[in-house]
C-alpha positions as CSV (number, residue, x, y, z in Angstrom):
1,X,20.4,2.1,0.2
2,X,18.7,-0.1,2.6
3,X,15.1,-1.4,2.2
4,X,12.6,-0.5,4.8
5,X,10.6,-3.0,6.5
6,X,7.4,-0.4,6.0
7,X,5.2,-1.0,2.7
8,X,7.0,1.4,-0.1
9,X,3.9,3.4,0.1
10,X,4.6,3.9,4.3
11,X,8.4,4.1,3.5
12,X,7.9,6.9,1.0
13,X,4.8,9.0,2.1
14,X,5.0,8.3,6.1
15,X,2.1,6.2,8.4
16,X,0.0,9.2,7.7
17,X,-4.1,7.7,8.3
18,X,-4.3,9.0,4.8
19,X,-1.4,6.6,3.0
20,X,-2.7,4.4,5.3
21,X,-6.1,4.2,4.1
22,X,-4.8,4.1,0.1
23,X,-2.7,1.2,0.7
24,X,-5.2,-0.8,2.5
25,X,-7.7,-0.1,-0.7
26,X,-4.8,-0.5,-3.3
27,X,-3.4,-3.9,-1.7
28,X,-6.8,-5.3,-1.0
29,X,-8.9,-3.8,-4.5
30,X,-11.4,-7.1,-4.2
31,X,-12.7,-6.2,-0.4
32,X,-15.6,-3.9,-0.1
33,X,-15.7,-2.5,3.2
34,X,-18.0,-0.4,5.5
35,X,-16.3,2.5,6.6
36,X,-15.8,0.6,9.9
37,X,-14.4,-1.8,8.4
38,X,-11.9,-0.2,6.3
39,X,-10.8,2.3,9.6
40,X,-10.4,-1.2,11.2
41,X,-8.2,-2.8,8.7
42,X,-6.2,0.1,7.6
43,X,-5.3,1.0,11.7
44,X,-7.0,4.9,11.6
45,X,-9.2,6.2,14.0
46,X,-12.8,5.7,12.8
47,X,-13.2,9.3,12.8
48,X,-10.3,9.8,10.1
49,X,-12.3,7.5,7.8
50,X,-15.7,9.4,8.1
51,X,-13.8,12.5,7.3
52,X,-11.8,11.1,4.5
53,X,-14.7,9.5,2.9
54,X,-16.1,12.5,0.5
55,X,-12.4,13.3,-0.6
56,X,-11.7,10.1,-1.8
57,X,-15.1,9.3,-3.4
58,X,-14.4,12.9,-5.2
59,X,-10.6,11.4,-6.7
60,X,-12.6,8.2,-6.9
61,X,-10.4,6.6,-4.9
62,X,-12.8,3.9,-3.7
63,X,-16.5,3.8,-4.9
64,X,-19.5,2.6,-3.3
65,X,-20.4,-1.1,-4.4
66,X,-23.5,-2.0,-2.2
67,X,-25.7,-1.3,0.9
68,X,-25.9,-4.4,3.3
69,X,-29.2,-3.1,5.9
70,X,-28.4,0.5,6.0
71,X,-24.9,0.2,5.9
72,X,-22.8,1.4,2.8
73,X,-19.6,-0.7,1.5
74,X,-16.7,0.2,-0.9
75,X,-13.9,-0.9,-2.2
76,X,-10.8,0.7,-4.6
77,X,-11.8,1.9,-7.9
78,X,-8.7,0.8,-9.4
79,X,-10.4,1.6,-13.0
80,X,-10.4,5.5,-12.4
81,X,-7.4,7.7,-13.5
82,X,-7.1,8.1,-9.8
83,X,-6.9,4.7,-9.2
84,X,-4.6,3.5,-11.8
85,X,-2.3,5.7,-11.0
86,X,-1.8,4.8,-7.7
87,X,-1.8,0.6,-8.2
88,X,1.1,1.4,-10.9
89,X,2.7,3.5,-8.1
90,X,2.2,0.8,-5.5
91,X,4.1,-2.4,-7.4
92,X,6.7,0.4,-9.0
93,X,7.5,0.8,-6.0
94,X,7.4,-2.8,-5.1
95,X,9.6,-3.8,-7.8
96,X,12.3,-1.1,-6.6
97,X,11.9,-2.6,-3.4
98,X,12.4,-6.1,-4.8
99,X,15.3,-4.8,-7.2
100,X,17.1,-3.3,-4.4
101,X,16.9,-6.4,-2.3
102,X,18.3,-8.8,-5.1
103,X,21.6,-6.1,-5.6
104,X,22.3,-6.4,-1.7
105,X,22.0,-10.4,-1.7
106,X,24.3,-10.3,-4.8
107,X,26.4,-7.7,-2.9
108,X,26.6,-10.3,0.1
109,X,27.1,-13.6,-2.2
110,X,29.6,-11.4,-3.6
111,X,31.6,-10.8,0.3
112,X,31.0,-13.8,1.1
113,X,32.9,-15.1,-2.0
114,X,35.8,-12.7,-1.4
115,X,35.7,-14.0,2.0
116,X,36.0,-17.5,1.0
117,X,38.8,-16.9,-1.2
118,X,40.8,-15.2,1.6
119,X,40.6,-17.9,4.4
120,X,41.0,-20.6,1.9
């Protein structure tokens, strides 16, 4: 099986706004952002944020950390269940992605070895 070049998170569960809003929280947990912000960073329409926000502040998701003028910021709330789960899920998945490239450089060492003896 070949790697993909998209996060694990994309590769898995598709460049929906919603997986990409998680993974911007999950791989960035010490940025707060305003909900700007966050549509900014994570490439979703502004819109997409605003309508997320409530769902993911319900799963705790992200949490509100403080209010800069009127404007609210958040970050990941990687101490919630909700949270947890999905940073273990995010370097499993990372770790499977690392495993898988180590067995294909092996697997190419390995041909090129083969290779070698042939030729020689």
């Amino acid at each position: 099986m070949e790697v993909s070049e998209e996060s694990p998170l994309r590769a898995i569960f598709g460049s929906h706004p919603q997986v990409k809003i998680v993974e911007t929280l999950v791989l960035h947990p010490d940025f707060d952002y305003s909900l700007i912000e966050l549509a900014e960073n994570a490439e979703v329409p502004k819109a997409m944020v605003f309508a997320l926000k409530d769902k993911f502040l319900h799963y705790q998701i992200m949490k509100p950390t403080m209010n800069v003028g009127r404007i609210q910021r958040y970050k990941f709330n990687e101490n919630s269940p909700v949270g947890k789960l999905l940073n273990s899920l995010s370097f499993k998945l990372a770790d499977i992605d690392i495993e898988l490239l180590l067995k294909g450089e092996e697997a190419i060492k390995e041909v090129k070895k083969q290779v070698e003896v042939v030729i020689t």
